[in-house]
C-alpha positions as CSV (number, residue, x, y, z in Angstrom):
1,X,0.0,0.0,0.0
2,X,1.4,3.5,-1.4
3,X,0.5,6.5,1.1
4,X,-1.5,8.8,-1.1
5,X,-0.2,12.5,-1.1
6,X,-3.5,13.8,0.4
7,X,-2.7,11.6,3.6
8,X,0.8,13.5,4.3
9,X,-0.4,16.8,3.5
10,X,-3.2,16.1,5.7
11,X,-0.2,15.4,8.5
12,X,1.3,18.5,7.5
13,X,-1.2,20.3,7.4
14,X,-1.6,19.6,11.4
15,X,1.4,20.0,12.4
16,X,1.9,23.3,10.7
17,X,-1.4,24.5,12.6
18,X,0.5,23.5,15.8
19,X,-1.4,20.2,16.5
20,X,2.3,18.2,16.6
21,X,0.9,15.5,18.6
22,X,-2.2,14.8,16.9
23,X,0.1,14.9,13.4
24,X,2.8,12.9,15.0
25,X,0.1,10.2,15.9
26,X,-1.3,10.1,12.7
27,X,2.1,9.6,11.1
28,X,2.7,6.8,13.9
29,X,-0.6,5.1,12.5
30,X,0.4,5.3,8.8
31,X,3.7,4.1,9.9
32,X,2.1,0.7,11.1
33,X,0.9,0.0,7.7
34,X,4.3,1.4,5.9
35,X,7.2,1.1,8.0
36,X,9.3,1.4,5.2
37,X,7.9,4.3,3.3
38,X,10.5,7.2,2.8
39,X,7.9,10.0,2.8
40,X,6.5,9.1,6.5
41,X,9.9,8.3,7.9
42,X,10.9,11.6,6.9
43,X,7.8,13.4,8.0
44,X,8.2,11.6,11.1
45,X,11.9,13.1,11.8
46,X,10.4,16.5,11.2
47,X,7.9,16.1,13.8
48,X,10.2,14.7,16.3
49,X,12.4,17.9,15.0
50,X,9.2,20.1,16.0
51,X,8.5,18.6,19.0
52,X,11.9,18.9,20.5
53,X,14.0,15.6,20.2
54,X,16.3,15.9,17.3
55,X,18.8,12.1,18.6
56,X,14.4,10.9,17.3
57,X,15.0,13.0,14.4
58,X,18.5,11.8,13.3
59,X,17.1,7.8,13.5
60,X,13.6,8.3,11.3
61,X,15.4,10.7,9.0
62,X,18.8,8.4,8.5
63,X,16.4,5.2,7.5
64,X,14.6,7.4,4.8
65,X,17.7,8.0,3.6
66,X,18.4,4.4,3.8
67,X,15.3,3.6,1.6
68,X,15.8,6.4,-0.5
69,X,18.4,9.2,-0.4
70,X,17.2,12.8,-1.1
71,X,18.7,16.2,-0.9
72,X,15.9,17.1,1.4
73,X,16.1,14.8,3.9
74,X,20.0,15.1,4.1
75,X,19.5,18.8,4.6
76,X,17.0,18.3,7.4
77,X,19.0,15.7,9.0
78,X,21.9,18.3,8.8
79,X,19.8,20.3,10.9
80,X,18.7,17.9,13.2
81,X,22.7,16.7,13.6
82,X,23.3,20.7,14.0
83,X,20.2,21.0,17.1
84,X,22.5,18.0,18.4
85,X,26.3,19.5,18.3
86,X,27.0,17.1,15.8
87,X,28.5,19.8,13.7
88,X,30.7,17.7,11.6
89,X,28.2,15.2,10.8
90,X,25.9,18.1,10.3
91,X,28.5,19.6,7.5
92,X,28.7,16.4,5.8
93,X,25.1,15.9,5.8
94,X,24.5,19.5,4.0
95,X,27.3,18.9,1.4
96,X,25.7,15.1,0.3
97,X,22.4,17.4,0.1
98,X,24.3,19.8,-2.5
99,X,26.3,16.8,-3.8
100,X,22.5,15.2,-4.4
101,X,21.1,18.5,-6.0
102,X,23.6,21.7,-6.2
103,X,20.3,23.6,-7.6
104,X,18.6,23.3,-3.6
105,X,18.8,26.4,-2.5
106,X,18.1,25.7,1.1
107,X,20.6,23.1,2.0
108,X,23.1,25.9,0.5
109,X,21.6,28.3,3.0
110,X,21.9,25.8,5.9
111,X,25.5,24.9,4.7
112,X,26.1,28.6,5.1
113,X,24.7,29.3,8.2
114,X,26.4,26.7,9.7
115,X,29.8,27.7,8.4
116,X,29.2,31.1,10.0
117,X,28.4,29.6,13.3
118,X,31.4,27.1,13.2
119,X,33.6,30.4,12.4
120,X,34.5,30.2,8.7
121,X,32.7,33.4,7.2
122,X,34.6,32.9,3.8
123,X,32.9,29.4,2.9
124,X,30.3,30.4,4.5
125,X,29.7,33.7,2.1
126,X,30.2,31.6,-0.9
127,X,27.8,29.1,0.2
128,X,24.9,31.5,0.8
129,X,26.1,33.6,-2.5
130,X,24.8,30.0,-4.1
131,X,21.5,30.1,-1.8
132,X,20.6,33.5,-2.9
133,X,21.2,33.2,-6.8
134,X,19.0,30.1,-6.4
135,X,16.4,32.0,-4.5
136,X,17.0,35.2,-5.1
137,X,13.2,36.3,-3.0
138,X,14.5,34.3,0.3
139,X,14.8,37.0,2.9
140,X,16.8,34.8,5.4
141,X,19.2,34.2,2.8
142,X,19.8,37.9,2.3
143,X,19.8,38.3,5.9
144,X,22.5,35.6,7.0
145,X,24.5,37.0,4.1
146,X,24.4,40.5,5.1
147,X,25.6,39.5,8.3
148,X,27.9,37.1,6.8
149,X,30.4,39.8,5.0
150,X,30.0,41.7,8.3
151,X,31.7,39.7,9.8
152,X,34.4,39.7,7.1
153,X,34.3,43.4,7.5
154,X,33.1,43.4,3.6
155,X,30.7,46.8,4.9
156,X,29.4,47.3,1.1
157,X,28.5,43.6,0.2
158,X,26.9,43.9,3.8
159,X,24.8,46.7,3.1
160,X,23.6,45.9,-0.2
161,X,22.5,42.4,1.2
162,X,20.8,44.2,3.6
163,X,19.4,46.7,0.9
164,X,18.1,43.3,-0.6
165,X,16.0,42.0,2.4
166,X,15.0,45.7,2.9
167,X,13.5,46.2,-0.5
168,X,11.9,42.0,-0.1
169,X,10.3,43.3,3.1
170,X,8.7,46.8,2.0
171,X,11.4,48.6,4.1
172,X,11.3,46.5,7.2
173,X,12.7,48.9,9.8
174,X,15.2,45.5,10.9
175,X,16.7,45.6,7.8
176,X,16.9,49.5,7.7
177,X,18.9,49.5,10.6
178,X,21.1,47.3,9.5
179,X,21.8,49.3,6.7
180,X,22.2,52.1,8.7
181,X,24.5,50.5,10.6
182,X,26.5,49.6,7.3
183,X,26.6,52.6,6.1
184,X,28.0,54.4,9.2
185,X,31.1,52.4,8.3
186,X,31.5,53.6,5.2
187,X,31.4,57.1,6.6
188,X,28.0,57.7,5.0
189,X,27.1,59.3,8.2
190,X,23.7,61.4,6.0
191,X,22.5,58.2,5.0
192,X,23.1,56.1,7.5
193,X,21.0,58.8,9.9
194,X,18.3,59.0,7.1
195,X,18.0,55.3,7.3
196,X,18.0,54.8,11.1
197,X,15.1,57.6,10.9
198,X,13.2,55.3,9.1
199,X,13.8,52.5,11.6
200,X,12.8,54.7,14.7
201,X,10.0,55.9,13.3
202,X,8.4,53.1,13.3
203,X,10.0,51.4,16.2
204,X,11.4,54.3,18.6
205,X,13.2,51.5,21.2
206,X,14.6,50.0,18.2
207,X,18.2,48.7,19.8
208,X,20.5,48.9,16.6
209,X,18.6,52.2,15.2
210,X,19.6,53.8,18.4
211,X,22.7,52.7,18.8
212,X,23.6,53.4,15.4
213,X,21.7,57.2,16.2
214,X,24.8,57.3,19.1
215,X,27.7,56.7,17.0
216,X,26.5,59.2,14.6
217,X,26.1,61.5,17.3
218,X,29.0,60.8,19.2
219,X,31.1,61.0,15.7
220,X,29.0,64.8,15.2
221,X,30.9,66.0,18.3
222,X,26.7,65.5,19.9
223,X,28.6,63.3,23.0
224,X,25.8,64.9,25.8
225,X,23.2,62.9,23.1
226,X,24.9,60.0,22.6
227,X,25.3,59.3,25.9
228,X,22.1,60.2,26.9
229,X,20.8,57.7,24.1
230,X,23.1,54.8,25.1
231,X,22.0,54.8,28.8
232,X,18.4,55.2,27.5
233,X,18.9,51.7,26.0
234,X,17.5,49.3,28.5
235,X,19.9,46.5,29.8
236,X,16.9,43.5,30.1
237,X,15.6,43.8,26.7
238,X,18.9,44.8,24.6
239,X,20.8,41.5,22.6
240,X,24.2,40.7,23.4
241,X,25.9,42.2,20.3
242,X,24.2,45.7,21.4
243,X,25.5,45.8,24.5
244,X,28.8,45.3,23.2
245,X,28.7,48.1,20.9
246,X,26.5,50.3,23.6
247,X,29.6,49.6,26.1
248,X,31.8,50.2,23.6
249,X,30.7,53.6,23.1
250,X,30.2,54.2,26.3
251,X,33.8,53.9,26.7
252,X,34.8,55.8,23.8
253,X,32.6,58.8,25.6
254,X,34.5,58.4,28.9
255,X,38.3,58.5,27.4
256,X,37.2,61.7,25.6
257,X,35.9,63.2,28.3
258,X,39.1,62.0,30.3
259,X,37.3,59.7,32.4
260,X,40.3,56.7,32.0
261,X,39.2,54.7,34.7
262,X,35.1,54.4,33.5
263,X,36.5,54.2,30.0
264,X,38.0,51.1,30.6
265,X,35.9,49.5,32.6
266,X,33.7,50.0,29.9
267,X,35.8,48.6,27.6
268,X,36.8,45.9,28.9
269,X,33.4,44.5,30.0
270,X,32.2,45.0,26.0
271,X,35.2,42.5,25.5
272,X,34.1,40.4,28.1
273,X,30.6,40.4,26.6
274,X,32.2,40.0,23.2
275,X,33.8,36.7,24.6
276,X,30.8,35.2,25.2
277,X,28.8,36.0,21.7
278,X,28.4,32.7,19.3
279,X,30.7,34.6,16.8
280,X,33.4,33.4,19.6
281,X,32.5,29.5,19.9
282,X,35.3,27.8,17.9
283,X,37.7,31.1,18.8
284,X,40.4,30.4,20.7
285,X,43.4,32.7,20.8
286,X,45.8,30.1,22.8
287,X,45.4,28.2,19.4
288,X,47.1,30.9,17.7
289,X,50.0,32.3,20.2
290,X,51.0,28.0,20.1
291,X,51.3,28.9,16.6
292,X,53.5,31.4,16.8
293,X,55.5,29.7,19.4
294,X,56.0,27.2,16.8
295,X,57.2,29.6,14.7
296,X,59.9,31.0,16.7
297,X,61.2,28.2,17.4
298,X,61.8,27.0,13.2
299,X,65.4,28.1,11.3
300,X,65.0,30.7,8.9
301,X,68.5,31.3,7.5
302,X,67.1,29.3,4.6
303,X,65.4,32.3,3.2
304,X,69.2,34.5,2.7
305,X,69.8,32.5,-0.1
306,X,67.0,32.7,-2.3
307,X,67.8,34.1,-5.9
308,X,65.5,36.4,-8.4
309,X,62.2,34.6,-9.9
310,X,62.3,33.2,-13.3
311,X,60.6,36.6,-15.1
312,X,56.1,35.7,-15.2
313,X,55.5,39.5,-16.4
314,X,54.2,40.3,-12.7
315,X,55.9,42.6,-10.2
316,X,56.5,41.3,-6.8
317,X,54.1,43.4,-4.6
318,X,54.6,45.3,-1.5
319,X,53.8,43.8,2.0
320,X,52.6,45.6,4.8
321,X,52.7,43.7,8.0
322,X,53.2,44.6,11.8
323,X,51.2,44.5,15.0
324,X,47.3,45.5,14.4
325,X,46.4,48.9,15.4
326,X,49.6,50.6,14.3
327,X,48.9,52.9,11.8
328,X,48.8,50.2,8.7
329,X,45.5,51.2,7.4
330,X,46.8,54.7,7.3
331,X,49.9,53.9,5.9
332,X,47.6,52.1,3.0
333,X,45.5,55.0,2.6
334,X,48.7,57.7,2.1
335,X,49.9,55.0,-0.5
336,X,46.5,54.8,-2.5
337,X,47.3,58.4,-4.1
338,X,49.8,56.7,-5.8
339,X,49.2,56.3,-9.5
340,X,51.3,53.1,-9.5
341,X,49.9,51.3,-6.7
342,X,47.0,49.0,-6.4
343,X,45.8,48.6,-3.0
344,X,44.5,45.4,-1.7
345,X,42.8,45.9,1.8
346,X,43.0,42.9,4.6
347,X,42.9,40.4,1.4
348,X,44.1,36.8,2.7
349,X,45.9,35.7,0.2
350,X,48.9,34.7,1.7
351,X,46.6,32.8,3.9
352,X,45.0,30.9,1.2
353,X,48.5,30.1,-0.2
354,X,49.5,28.1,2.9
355,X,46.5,26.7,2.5
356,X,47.0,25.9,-0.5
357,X,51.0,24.2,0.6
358,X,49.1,22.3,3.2
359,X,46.9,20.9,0.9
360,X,50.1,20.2,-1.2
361,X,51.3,18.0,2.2
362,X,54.0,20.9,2.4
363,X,54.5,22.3,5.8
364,X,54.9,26.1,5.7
365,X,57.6,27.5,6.3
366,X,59.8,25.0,6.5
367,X,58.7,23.2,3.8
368,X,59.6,26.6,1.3
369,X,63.3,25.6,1.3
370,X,63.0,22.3,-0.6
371,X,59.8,23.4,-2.9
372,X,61.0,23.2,-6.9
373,X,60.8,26.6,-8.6
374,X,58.3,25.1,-10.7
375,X,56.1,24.7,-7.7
376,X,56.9,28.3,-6.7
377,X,55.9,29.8,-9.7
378,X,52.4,28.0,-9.9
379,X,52.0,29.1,-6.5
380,X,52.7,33.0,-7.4
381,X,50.5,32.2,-10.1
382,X,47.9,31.6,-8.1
383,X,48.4,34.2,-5.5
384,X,47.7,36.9,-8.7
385,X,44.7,34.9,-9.5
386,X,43.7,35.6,-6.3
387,X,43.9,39.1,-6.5
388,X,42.5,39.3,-10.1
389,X,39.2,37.5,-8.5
390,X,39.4,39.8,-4.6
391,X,40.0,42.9,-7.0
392,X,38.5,42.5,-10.6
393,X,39.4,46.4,-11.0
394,X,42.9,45.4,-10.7
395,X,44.7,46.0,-14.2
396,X,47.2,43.7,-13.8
397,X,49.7,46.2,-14.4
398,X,49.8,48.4,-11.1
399,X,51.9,47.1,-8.4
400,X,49.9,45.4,-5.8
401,X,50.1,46.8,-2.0
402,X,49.4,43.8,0.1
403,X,47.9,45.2,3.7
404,X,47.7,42.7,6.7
405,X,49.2,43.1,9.5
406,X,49.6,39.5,10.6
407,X,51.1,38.4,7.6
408,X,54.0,39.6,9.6
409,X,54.2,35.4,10.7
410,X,53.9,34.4,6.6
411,X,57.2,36.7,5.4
412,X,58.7,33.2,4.6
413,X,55.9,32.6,2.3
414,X,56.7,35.9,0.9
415,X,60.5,35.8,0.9
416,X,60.1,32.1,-1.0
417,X,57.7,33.8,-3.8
418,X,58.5,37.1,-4.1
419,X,62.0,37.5,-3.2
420,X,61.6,41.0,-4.9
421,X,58.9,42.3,-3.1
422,X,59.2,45.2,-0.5
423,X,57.9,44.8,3.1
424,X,56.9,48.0,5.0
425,X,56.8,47.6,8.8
426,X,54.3,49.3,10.5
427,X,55.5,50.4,14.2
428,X,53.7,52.2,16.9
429,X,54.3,52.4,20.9
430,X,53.9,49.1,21.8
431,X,52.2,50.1,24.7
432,X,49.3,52.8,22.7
433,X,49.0,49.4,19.9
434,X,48.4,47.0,22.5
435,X,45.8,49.9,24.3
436,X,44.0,50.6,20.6
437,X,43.4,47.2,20.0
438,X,42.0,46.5,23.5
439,X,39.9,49.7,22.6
440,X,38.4,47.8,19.6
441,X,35.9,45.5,18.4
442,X,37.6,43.1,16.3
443,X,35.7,40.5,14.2
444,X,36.5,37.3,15.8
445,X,39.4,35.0,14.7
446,X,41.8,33.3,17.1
447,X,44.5,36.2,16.6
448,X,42.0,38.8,17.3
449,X,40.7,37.3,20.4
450,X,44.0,38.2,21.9
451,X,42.3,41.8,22.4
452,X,39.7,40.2,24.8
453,X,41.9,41.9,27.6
454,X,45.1,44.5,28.0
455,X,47.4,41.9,29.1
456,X,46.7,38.9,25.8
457,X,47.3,41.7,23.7
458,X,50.9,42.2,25.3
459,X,51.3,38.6,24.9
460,X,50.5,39.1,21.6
461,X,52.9,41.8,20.9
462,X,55.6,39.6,22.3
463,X,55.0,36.6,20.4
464,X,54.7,38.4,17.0
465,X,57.9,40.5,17.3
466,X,60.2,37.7,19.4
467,X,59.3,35.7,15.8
468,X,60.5,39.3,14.0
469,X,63.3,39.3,16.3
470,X,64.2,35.8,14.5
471,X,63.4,35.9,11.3
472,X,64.0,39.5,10.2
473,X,67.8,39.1,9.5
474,X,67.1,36.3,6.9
475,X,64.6,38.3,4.7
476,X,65.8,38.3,1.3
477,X,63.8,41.6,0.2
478,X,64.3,44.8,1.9
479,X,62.3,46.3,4.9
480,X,61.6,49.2,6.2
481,X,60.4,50.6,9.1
482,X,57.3,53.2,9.4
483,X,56.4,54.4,12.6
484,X,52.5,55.5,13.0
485,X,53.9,58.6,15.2
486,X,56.4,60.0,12.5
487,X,53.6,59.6,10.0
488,X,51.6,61.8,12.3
489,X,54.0,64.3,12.9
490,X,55.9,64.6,9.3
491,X,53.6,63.2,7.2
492,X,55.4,64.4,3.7
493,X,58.7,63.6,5.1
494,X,57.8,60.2,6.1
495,X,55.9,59.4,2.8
496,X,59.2,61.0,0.7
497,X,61.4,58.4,2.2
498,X,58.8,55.4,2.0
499,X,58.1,56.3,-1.8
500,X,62.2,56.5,-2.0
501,X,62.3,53.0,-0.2
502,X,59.8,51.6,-3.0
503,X,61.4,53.4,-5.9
504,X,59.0,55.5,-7.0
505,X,58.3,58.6,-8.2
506,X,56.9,61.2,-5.8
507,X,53.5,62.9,-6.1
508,X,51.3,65.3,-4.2
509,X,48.7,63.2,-4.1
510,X,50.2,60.7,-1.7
511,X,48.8,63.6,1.2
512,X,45.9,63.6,0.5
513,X,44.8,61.2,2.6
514,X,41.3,61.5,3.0
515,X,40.2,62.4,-0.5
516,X,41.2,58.8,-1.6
517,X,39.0,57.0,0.3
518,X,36.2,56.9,-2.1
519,X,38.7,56.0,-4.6
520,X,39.2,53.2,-2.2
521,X,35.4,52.0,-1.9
522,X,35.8,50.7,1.5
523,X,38.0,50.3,4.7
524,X,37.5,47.3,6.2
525,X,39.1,47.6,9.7
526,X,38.5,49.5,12.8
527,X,40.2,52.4,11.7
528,X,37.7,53.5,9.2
529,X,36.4,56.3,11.4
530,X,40.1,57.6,12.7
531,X,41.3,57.6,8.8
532,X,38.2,60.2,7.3
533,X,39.1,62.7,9.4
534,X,42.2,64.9,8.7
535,X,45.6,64.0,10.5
536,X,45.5,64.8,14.3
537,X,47.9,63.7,17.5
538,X,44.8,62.5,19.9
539,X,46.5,58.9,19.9
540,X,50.2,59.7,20.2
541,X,50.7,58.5,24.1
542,X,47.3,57.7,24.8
543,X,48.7,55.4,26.8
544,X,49.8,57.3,29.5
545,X,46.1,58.2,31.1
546,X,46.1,54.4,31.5
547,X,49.6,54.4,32.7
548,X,48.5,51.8,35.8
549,X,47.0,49.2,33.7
550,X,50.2,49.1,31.8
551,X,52.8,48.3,34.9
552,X,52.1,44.7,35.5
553,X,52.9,44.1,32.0
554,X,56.4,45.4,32.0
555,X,58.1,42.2,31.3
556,X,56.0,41.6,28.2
557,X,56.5,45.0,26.2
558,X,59.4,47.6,27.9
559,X,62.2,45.6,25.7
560,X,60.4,46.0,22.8
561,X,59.8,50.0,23.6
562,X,63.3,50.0,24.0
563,X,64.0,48.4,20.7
564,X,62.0,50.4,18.1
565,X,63.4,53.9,20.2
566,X,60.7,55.1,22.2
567,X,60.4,56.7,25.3
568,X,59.2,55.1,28.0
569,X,56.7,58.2,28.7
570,X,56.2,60.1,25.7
571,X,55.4,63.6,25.8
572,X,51.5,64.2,24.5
């Protein structure tokens, strides 16, 4: 006997009008007289989904797969695996579903959701890019997108997600605020308060419309409003991410009205909050300091004698690296004016590269010393592919200006590949870097989450330049140090001798900072506020207001002051 469609819809039919037990005994009965039948073992594991047992779900669901394997039920047993913490399982059950049928959009959206949950934004953007070309009216998809390349920092693919579920929902005021809160980071402040308007007309307690009302103020020189906004926002109700940000800002009020100790109490319990967001579940910044570890402790004298590239055509780019939060996003931005230069913003590349030498069952770095030059070349090749695809409005003929600071621990990758390249070193007080980064909200990764208090970041610090300290001396290509403060100070006297350094031609235009950052399109770090205003010392020595905070961490931080040449209390 066949179950006639009528029959399950009937069963569906109940349970979506919320009588789960009388459907799930109505599947029970039809199960008695077709134990084997796909359909009703399926329908069964949804209704054991519904009802709240998903260990139920993953048994019917696994023998209608058994009887007959569809892309379906692997996607809902994915999510029944997922409701368990069976994320691996989970993953594997979502790719067979796309393996079974890559045109179902839904197992690409639950692919993607998961990847952003299990901390892999990249996959998971490309997964739900896939979800929304298949379904291009699924508001969720838009949604988990949007926030998807948020947390990549990607603030234009963001918005214009956003602007997608906005326009689906006949201007939801959600999805205004998010686009508001998008478009404050691209320093569209007039838009981003016309769109938060919209959002608080409707909805006047609206969380991120308010908050996103605060930062606009607080940016307007309005602090009085902002802060009487933020504490207006009411702890019970507010979501974890806002009260983040609305500590955050909180904090950013007190240090400017030199309230150091409130500031960073409020600081640091936004990074405490931060720590305990889903966006932080698979974080784990121990994870990356044993990497560096592992790192300083590897030979690099390998690297001295590598010779010139066989000749591809392709200039060997320019690396920026040093500690986050030391000035490399200005340093980019100076460099942009440059009619020569292509800049590449926070674009993994070098990432994917030892990826990609993993994959090859090389182990980077040490690996690089026995590669063939045939295998070096297809990996250069590669990394330009790369940056054709990141940047399609990259000629090919500019030279590329590679920006991230951590890529400081991948020079070997660099010095291996592009033994002609140029690596810029971004410096700053150790002591103001470490403060700035604990006085920002990083996306989470593991080296990020070294910020979650004063004292990882000077851990950080140490790890990053003791492996420096190591390594520096074998570099094949040339370095040169640029110190955030001197760029400050002497900002045309500083860019002369970089652009000498690089071998370039000088031009006015490398000072005018702030006029190329719609030539840019987008800034996707922290700094994007500090970097559309014009050049000003409020940083230099910052961290002398929190001059206590600092004195316990001494042993971690006042031999690399010493190093670079600063004072050990700078004059502000």
């Amino acid at each position: 006997m066949i179950m006639s469609t009528a029959h399950l819809d009937s069963i569906i039919t109940l349970a979506q009008s919320g009588h789960i037990e009388t459907a799930c005994q109505a599947c029970d009965t039809a199960l008695e007289s077709e134990p084997n039948s796909p359909e009703l073992l399926h329908l069964r594991g949804l209704l054991f989904s519904l009802s709240g047992k998903p260990n139920e779900a993953i048994s019917f669901i696994n023998r209608a797969i058994q009887h007959y394997p569809q892309s379906k039920y692997w996607s809902n047993l994915g999510n029944a695996l997922t409701a368990t913490g069976r994320l691996d399982e989970a993953e594997r059950a979502y790719r067979n579903a796309i393996a079974l049928d890559a045109t179902f959009g839904v197992a690409w959206f639950n692919l993607g959701k998961l990847l952003l949950h299990r901390g892999r934004p990249l996959e998971a953007a490309e997964a739900l890019e896939q979800a929304v070309r298949l379904d291009p009216a699924d508001v969720q998809s838009w949604k988990t997108l949007g926030d998807t390349h948020d947390r990549l920092g990607r603030f234009i693919e963001s918005r214009q997600a956003y602007e997608q579920g906005f326009a689906l929902t006949h201007r939801d005021p959600e999805f205004a605020a998010l686009v508001a809160y998008c478009l404050e980071r691209e320093n569209r402040m007039d838009d981003a308060r016309q769109m938060a308007e919209i959002t608080l007309a409707s909805q006047p307690e609206h969380h991120l419309g308010n908050l996103v009302m605060a930062i606009l103020d607080r940016r307007l020189g309005r602090a009085a409003d902002a802060r009487a906004r933020l504490l207006a926002m009411p702890d019970s109700t507010l979501p974890l991410p806002q009260q983040v940000q609305r500590e955050h800002e909180l904090g950013v009020l007190d240090d400017r009205t030199n309230a150091y100790d409130s500031a960073f109490a409020h600081f640091a319990r936004a990074k405490t909050l931060q720590a305990s967001t889903p966006a932080f579940v698979e974080v784990d910044r121990e994870r990356y300091l044993a990497r560096l570890d592992r790192l300083i402790e590897l030979d690099y004298s390998w690297m001295a004698g590598r010779k010139r590239m066989a000749d591809d055509g392709m200039r060997d780019p320019i690396f920026i690296v040093g500690f986050p939060r030391s000035g490399t996003t200005l340093l980019n931005q100076f460099l942009n004016g440059h009619p020569q230069l292509h800049i590449m913003e926070e674009t993994p590349l070098l990432a994917i590269l030892e990826q990609q030498l993993t994959d090859m069952q090389i182990d980077a770095p040490s690996g690089l010393a026995t590669i063939t030059d045939a295998q070096a070349s297809a990996l250069r090749v590669q990394y330009f592919d790369h940056a054709r695809a990141a940047h399609p409005e990259w000629d090919g003929k500019k030279r590329l200006v590679d920006k991230l600071p951590l890529n400081l621990s991948r020079l070997p990758i660099a010095a291996r590949l592009f033994p002609e390249a140029r690596v810029l070193l971004s410096l700053r007080h150790p002591y103001d870097a470490c403060l700035s980064g604990f006085m920002q909200l990083f996306s989470p990764n593991d080296a990020m989450a070294s910020f979650v208090d004063l004292r990882s970041a000077a851990l950080l610090y140490d790890r990053l330049f003791t492996l420096w300290d190591k390594m520096h001396a074998s570099l094949p290509m040339p370095w040169m140090p640029v110190k955030y403060e001197d760029l400050i100070v002497d900002p045309e006297g500083q860019m002369r001798t970089v652009i000498q350094f690089l071998g370039l031609p000088w031009t006015a235009d490398l000072l005018d900072h702030t006029s190329t950052i719609g030539k840019r399109g987008r800034i996707n770090t922290p700094s994007y506020q500090q970097v559309a205003r014009p050049l000003h010392r409020e940083s230099l020595g910052r961290w002398v207001s929190y001059a206590p905070y600092f004195k316990p961490l001494e042993s971690l931080l006042l031999r690399h002051v010493k190093a670079w040449g600063y004072d050990i209390f700078p004059a502000r």
